[in-house]
C-alpha positions as a Markdown table, in Angstrom:
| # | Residue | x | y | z |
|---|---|---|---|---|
| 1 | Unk | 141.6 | 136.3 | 84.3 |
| 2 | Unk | 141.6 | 132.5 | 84.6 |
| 3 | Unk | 144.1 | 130.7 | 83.3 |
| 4 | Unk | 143.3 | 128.7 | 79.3 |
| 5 | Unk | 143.7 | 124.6 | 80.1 |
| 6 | Unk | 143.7 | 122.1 | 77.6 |
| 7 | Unk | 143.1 | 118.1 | 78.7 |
| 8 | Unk | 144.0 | 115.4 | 76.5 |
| 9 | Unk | 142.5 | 112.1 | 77.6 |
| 10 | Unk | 141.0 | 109.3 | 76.0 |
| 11 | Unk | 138.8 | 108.8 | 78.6 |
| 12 | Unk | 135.6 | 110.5 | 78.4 |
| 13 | Unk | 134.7 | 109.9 | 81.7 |
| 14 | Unk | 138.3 | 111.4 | 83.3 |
| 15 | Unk | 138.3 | 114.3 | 80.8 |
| 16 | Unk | 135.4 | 115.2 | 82.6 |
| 17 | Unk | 136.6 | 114.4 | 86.0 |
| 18 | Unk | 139.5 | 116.3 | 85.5 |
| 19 | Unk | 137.1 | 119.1 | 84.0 |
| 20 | Unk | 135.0 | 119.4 | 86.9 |
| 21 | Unk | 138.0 | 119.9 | 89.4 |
| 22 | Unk | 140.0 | 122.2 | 87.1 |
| 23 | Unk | 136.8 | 124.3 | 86.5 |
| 24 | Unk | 136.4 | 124.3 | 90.6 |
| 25 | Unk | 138.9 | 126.6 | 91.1 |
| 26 | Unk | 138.7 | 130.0 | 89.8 |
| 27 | Unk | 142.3 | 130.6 | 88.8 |
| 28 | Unk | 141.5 | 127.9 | 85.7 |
| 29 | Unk | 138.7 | 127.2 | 82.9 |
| 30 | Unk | 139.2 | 124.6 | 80.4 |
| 31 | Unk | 138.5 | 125.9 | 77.0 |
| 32 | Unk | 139.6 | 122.8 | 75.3 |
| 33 | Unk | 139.7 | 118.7 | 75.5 |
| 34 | Unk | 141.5 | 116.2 | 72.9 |
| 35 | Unk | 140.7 | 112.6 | 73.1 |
| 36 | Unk | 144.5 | 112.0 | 71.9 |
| 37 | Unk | 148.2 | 113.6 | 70.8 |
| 38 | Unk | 146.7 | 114.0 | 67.2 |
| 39 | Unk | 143.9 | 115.9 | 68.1 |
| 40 | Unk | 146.0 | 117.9 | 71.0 |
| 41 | Unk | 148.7 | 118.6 | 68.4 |
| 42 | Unk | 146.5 | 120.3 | 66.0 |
| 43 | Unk | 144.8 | 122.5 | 69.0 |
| 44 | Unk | 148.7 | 123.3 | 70.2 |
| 45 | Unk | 149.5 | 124.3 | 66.9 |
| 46 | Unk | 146.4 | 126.4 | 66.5 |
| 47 | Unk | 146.3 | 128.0 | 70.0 |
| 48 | Unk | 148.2 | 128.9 | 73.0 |
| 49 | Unk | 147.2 | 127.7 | 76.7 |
| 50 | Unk | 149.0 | 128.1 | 80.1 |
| 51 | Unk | 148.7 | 124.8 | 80.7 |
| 52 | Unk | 148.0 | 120.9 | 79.3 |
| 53 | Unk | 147.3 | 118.2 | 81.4 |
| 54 | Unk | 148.5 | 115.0 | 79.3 |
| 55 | Unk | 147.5 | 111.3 | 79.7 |
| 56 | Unk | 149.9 | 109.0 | 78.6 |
| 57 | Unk | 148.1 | 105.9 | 77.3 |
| 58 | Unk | 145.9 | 107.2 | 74.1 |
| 59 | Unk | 145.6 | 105.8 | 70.5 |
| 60 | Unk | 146.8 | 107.0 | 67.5 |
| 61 | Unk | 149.3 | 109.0 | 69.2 |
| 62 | Unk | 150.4 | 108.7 | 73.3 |
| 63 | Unk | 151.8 | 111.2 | 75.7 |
| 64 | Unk | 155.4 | 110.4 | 74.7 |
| 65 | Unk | 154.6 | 110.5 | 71.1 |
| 66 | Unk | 153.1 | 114.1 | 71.7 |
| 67 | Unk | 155.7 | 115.6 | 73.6 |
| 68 | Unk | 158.5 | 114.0 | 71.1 |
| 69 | Unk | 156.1 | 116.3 | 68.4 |
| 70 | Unk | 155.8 | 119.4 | 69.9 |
| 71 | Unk | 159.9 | 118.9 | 71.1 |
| 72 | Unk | 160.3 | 118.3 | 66.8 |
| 73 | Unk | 158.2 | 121.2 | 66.1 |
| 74 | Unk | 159.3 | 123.9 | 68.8 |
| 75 | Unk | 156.0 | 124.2 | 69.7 |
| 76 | Unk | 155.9 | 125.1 | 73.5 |
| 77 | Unk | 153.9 | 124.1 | 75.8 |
| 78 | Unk | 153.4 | 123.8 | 79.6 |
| 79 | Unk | 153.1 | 120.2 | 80.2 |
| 80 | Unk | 151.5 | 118.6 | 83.2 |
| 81 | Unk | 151.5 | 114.6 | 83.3 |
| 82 | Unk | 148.2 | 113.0 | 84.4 |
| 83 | Unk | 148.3 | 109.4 | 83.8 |
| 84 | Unk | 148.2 | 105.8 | 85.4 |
| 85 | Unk | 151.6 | 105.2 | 84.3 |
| 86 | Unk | 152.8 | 107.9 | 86.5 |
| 87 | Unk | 153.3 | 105.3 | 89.4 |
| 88 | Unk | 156.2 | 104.8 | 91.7 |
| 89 | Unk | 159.4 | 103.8 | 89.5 |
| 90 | Unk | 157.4 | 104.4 | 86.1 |
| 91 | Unk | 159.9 | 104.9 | 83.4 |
| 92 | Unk | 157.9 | 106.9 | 81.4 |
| 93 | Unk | 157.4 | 109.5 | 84.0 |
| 94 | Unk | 161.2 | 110.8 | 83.7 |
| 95 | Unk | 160.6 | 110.5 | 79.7 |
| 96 | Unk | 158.2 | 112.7 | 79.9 |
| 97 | Unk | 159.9 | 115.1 | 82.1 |
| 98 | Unk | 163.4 | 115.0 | 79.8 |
| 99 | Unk | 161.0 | 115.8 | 76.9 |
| 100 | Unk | 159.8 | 118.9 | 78.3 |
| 101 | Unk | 156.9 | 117.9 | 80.6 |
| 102 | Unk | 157.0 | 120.0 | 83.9 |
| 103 | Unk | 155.4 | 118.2 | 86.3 |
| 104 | Unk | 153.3 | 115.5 | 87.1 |
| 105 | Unk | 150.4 | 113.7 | 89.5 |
| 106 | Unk | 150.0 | 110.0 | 89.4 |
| 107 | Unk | 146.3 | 109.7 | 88.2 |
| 108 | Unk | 144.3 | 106.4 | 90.0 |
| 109 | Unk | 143.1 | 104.5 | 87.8 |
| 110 | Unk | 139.3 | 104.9 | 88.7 |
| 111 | Unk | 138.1 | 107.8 | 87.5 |
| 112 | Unk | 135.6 | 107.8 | 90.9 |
| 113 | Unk | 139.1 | 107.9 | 92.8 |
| 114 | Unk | 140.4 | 111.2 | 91.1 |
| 115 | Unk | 136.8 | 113.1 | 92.8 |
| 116 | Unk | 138.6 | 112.7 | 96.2 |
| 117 | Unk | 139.5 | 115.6 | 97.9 |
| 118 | Unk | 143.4 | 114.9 | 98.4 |
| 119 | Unk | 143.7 | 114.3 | 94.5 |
| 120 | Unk | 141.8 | 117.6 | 93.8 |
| 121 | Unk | 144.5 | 119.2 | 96.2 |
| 122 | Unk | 147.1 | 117.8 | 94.5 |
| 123 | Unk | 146.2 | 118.5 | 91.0 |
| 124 | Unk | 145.1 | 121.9 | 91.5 |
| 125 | Unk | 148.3 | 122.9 | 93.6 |
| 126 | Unk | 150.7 | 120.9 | 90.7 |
| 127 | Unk | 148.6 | 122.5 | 88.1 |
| 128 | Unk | 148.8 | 126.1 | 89.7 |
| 129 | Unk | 152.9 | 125.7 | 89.5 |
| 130 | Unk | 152.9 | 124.4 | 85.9 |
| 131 | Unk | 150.6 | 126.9 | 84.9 |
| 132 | Unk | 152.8 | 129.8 | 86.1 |
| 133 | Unk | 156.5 | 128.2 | 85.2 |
| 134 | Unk | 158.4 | 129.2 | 82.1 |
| 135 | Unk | 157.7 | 126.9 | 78.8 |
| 136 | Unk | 160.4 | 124.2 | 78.5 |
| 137 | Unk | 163.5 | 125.5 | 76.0 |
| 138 | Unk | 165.0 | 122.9 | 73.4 |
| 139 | Unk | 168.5 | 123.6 | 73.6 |
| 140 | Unk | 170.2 | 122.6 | 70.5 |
| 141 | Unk | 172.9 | 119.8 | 70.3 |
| 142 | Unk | 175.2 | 122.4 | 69.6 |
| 143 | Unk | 175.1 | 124.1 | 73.3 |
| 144 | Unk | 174.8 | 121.3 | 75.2 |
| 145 | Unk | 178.5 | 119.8 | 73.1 |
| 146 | Unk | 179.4 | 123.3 | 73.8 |
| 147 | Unk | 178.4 | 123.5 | 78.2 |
| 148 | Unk | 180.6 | 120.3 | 78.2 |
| 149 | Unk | 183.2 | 121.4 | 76.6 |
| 150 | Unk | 183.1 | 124.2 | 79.1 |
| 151 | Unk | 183.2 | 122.4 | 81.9 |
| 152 | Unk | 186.1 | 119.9 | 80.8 |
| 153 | Unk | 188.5 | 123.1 | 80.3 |
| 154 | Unk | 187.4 | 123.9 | 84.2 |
| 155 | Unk | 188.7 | 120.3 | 84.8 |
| 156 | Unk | 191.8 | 120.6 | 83.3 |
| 157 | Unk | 192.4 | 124.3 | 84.7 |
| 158 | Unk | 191.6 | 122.4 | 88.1 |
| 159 | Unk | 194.1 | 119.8 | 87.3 |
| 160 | Unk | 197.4 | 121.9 | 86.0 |
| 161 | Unk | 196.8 | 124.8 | 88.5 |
| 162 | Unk | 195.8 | 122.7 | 91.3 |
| 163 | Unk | 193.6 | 125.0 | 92.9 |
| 164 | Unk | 193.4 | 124.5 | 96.6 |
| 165 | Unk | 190.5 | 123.7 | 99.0 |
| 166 | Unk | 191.6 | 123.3 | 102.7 |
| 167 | Unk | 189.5 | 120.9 | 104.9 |
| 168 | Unk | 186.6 | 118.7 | 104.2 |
| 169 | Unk | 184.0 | 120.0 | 101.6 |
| 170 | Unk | 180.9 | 118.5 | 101.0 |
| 171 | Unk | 178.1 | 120.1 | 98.1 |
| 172 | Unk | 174.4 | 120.1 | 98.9 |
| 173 | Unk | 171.8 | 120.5 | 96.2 |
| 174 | Unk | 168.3 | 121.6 | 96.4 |
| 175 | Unk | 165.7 | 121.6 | 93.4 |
| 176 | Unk | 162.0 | 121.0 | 93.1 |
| 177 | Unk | 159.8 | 121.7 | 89.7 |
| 178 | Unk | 161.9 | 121.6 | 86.4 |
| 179 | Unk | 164.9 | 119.6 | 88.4 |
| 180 | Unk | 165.0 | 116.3 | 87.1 |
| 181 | Unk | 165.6 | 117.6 | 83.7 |
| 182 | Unk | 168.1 | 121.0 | 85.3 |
| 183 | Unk | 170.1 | 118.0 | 87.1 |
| 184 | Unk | 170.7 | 116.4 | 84.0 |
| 185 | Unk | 172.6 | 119.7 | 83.4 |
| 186 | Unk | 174.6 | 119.5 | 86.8 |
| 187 | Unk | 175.5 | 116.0 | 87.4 |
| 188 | Unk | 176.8 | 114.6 | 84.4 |
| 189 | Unk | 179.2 | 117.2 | 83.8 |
| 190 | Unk | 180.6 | 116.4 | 87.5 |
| 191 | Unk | 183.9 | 114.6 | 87.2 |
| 192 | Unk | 184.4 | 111.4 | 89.1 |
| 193 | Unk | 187.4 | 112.6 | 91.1 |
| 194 | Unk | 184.9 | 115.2 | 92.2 |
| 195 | Unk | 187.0 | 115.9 | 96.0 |
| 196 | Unk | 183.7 | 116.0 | 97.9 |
| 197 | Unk | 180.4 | 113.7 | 97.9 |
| 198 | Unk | 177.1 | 115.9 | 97.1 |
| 199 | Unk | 174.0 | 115.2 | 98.4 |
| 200 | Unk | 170.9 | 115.9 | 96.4 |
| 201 | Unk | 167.0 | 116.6 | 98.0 |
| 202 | Unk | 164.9 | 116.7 | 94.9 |
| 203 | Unk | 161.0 | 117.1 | 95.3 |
| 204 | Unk | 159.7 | 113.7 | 94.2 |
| 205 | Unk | 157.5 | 111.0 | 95.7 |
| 206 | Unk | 158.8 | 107.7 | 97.1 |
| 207 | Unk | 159.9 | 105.3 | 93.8 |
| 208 | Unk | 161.2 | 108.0 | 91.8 |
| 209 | Unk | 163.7 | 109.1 | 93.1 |
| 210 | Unk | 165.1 | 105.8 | 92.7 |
| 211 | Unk | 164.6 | 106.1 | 88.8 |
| 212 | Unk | 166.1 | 109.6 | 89.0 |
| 213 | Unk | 169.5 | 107.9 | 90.6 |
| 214 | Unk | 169.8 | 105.3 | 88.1 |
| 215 | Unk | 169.1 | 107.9 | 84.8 |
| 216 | Unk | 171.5 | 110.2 | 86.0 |
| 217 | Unk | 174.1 | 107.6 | 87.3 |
| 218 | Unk | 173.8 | 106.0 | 83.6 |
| 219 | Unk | 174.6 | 109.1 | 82.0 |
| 220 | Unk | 177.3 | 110.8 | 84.3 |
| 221 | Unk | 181.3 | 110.0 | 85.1 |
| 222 | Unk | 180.5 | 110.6 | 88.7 |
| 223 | Unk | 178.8 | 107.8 | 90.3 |
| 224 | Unk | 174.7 | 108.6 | 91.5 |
| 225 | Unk | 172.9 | 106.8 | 93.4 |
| 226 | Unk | 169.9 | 107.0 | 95.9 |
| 227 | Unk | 171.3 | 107.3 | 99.4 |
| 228 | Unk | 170.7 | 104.3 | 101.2 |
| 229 | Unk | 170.1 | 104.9 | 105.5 |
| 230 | Unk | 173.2 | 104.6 | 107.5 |
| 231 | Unk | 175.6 | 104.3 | 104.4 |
| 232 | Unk | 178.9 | 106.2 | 104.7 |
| 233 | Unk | 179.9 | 109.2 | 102.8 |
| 234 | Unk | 182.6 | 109.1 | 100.1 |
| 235 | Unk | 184.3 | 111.7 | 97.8 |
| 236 | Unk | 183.3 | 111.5 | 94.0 |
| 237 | Unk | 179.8 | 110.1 | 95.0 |
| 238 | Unk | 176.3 | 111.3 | 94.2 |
| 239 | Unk | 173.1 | 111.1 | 97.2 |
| 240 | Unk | 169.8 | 111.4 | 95.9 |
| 241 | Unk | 167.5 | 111.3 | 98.6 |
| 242 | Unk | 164.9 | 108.6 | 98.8 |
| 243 | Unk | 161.0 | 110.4 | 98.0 |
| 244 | Unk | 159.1 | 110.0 | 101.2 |
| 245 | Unk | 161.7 | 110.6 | 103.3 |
| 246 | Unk | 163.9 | 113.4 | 104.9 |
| 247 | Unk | 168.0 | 112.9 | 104.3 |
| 248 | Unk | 170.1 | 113.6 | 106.8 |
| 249 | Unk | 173.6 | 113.4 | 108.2 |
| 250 | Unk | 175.0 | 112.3 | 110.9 |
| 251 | Unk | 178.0 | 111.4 | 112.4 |
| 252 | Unk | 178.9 | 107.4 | 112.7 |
| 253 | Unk | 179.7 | 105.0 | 115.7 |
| 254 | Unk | 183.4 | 105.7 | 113.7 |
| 255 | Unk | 183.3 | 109.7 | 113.4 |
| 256 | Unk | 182.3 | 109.1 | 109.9 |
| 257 | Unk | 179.1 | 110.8 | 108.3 |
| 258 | Unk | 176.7 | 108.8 | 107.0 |
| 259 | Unk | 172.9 | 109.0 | 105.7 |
| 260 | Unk | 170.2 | 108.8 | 108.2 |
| 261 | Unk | 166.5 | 109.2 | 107.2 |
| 262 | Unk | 163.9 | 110.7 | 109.8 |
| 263 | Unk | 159.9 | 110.7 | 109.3 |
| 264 | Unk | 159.0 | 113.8 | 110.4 |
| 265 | Unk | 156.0 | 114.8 | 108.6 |
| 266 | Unk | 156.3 | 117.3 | 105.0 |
| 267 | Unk | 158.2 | 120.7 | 106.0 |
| 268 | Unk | 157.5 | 123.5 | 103.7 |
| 269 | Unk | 154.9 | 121.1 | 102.2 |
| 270 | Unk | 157.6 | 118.8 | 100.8 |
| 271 | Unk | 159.0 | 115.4 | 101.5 |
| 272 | Unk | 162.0 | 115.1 | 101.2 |
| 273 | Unk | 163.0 | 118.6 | 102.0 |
| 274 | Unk | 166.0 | 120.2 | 102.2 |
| 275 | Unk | 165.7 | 122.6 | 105.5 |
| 276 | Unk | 166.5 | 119.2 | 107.3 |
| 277 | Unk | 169.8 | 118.4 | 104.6 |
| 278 | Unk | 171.2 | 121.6 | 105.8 |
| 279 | Unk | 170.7 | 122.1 | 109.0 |
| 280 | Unk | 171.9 | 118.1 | 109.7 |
| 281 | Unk | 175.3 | 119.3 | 108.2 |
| 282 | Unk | 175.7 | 121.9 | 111.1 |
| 283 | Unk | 176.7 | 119.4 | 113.4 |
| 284 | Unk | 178.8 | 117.0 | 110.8 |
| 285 | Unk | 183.0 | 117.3 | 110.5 |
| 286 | Unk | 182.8 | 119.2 | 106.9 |
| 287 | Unk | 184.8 | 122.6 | 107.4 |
| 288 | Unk | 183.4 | 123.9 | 104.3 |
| 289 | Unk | 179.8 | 123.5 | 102.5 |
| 290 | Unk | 178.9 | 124.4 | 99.1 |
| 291 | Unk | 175.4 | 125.0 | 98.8 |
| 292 | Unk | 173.5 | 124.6 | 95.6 |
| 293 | Unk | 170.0 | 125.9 | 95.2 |
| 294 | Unk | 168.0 | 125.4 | 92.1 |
| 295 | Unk | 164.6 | 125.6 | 90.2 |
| 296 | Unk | 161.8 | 125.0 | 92.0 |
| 297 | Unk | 158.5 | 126.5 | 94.1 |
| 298 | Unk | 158.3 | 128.1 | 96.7 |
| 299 | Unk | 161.0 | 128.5 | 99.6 |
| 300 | Unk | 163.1 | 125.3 | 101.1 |
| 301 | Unk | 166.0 | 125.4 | 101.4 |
| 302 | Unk | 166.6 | 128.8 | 102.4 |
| 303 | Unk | 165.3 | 128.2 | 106.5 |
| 304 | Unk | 168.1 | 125.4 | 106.4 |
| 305 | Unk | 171.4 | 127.5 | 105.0 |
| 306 | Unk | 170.3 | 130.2 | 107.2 |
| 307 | Unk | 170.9 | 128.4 | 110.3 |
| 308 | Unk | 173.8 | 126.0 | 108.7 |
| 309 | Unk | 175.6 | 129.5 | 107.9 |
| 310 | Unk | 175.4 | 130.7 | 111.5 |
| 311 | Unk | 177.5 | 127.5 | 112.4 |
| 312 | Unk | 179.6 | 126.5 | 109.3 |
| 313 | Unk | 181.6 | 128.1 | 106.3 |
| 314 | Unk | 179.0 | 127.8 | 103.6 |
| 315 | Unk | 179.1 | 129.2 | 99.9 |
| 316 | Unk | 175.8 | 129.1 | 98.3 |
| 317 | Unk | 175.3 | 129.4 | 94.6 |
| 318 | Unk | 171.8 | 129.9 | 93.2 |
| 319 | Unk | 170.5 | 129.2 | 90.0 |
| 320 | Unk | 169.1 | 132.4 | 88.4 |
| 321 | Unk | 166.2 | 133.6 | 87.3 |
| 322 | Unk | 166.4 | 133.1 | 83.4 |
| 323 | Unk | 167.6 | 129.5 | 83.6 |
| 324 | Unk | 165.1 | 128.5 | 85.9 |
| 325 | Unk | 161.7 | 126.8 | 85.3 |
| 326 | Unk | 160.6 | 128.5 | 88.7 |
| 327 | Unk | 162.7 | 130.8 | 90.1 |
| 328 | Unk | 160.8 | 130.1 | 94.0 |
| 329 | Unk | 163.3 | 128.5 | 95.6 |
| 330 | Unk | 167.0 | 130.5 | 94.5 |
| 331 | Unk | 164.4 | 133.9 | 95.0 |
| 332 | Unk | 163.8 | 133.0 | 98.2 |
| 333 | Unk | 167.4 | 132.4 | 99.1 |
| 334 | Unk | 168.9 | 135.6 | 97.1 |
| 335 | Unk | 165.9 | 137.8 | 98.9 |
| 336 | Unk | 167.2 | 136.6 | 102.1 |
| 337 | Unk | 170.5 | 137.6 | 101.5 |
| 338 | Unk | 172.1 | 134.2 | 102.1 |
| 339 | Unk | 172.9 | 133.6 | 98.4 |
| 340 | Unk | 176.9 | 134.3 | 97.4 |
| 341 | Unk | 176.4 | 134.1 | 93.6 |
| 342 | Unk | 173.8 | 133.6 | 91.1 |
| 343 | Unk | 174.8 | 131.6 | 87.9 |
| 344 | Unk | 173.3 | 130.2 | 84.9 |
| 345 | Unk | 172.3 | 126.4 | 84.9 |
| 346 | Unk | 175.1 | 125.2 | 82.6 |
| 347 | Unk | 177.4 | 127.4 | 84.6 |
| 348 | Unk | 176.5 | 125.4 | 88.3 |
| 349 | Unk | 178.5 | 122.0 | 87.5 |
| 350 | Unk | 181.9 | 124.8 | 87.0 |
| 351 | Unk | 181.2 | 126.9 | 89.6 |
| 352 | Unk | 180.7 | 123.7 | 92.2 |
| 353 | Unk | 184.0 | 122.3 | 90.7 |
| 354 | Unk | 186.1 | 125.9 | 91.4 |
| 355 | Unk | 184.5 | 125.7 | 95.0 |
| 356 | Unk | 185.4 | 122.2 | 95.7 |
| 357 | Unk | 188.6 | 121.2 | 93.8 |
| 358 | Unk | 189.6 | 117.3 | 92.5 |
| 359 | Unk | 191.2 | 114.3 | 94.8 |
């Protein structure tokens, strides 16, 4: 049975753009179109679908304004952004996505432009992913005071027990679809004497990744920042890697590892991708690796800690299946056997922590 699509658009020429592509593919029929977040809120209170593509710039009521809405409401939905304003570095892109969007495709801003074929792709493969995640879940101010809280008694146990970690220890996160807003789960509950820097490969174009660094850094203790080629790595630091580009590390003219970017072209469809995170740190002076692998399609990340765990001592922890918007990428790595423990989201930030220790 095909899967129920709304599009909300002001544009009667993209709605039916976006129509005719949606309606190309057999897995999707659009039963319904809103010309803005008024008329779409009344539909989404009235009906379910298994997926809305949302434009951003409407009258009466934008993208934002809709999302904020249903967010008020509790009315879920599974959100894709569509929109011109979904360009490289665009603010609103990673509003949406805190406010419970799930995904999104920057949208050119011809209409004649979207009837190209890699656009169609695109869309239809985004759309595919969105249309099969969970619905986003408003957690109440309550737990996420509460997940803190947690995590800040992990600290202190850290701190009066002083739990030992022997040798260097590095942490190596992989999410795709539903991580921007997971990591804001992770990373800001990381202390800053964090005794190991963590890497980060999360599937985003080039530009937003940039605007994923800064967001997080503004709202974490730990320090985040998108790794910059040939810097060195430090303890208590955050590396998102740049969109576009595969992260890896390497060891310096001084012995010291540092970031190097490669252009290799997509692995496991994906760019950045972290196969090529992992299997860089075979080779790297870090005695012990903590492996991280959360929400997301399909299966990266697992290719990478297989071979890493051949050559290093390498504890992965995967996100599991409730907590997850997807659950692709941890599946992938639990089915192959290569996962060590499966935790919550809000339990990842403590059990990294317990694995890694404080300077």
């Amino acid at each position: 049975m095909a899967k129920k699509i709304l599009i909300v658009d002001d544009s009667a020429l993209m709605r039916r753009v976006l129509c005719d592509i949606i309606d190309s593919d057999k897995r999707f029929q659009v039963v319904d179109k809103a010309t803005d977040g008024l008329e779409a809120l009344e539909l989404l209170s009235r009906n379910t679908y298994d997926a809305v593509v949302l434009d951003v710039n409407m009258p009466r009521m934008n993208g934002i304004q809709l999302l904020e809405e249903l967010r008020k409401r509790k009315i879920q939905a599974r959100v894709m952004m569509a929109s011109t304003d979904t360009r490289e570095g665009a603010k609103v892109t990673l509003d949406a996505l805190e406010l419970g969007a799930l995904d999104f495709i920057h949208k050119p801003q011809n209409a004649i432009d979207c009837r190209g074929q890699e656009f169609a792709e695109n869309m239809l493969r985004i759309l595919a992913v969105v249309a099969d995640s969970k619905p986003p879940v408003f957690e109440s101010s309550e737990k996420i005071i509460a997940d803190r809280q947690r995590t800040n008694q992990v600290v202190d146990l850290v701190k009066k027990h002083a739990v030992p970690v022997s040798g260097n220890t590095i942490v190596a996160i992989a999410s795709s679809t539903g991580g921007p807003k997971a990591l804001q789960s992770v990373v800001p509950k990381l202390p800053a004497s964090l005794n190991a820097p963590v890497l980060i490969v999360q599937h985003m174009p080039k530009g937003f990744t940039a605007s994923l660094a800064e967001r997080l850094d503004g709202i974490s203790e730990i320090a985040v920042k998108e790794a910059e080629d040939g810097e060195e790595l430090r303890k208590g630091q955050v590396y998102i890697a740049r969109g576009g580009s595969h992260m890896n590390v390497r060891k310096g003219s001084s012995g010291k590892c540092v970031i190097a970017y490669s252009d290799e072209p997509t692995r496991e469809g994906v760019k950045p991708c972290a196969n090529y995170m992992y299997e860089s740190l075979a080779d790297c002076n870090y005695d012990n690796i903590v492996c991280t692998v959360m929400t997301g399609m399909g299966a990266d990340g697992t290719e990478g800690i297989r071979n890493l765990k051949s050559k290093k001592n390498v504890h992965v922890i995967s996100q599991d299946q409730e907590s997850c918007t997807v659950y692709g990428m941890p599946r992938s790595v639990v089915n192959a056997g290569l996962s060590n423990q499966t935790v919550s989201l809000d339990q990842i930030a403590q059990e990294i922590i317990l694995h890694v220790g404080l300077q």
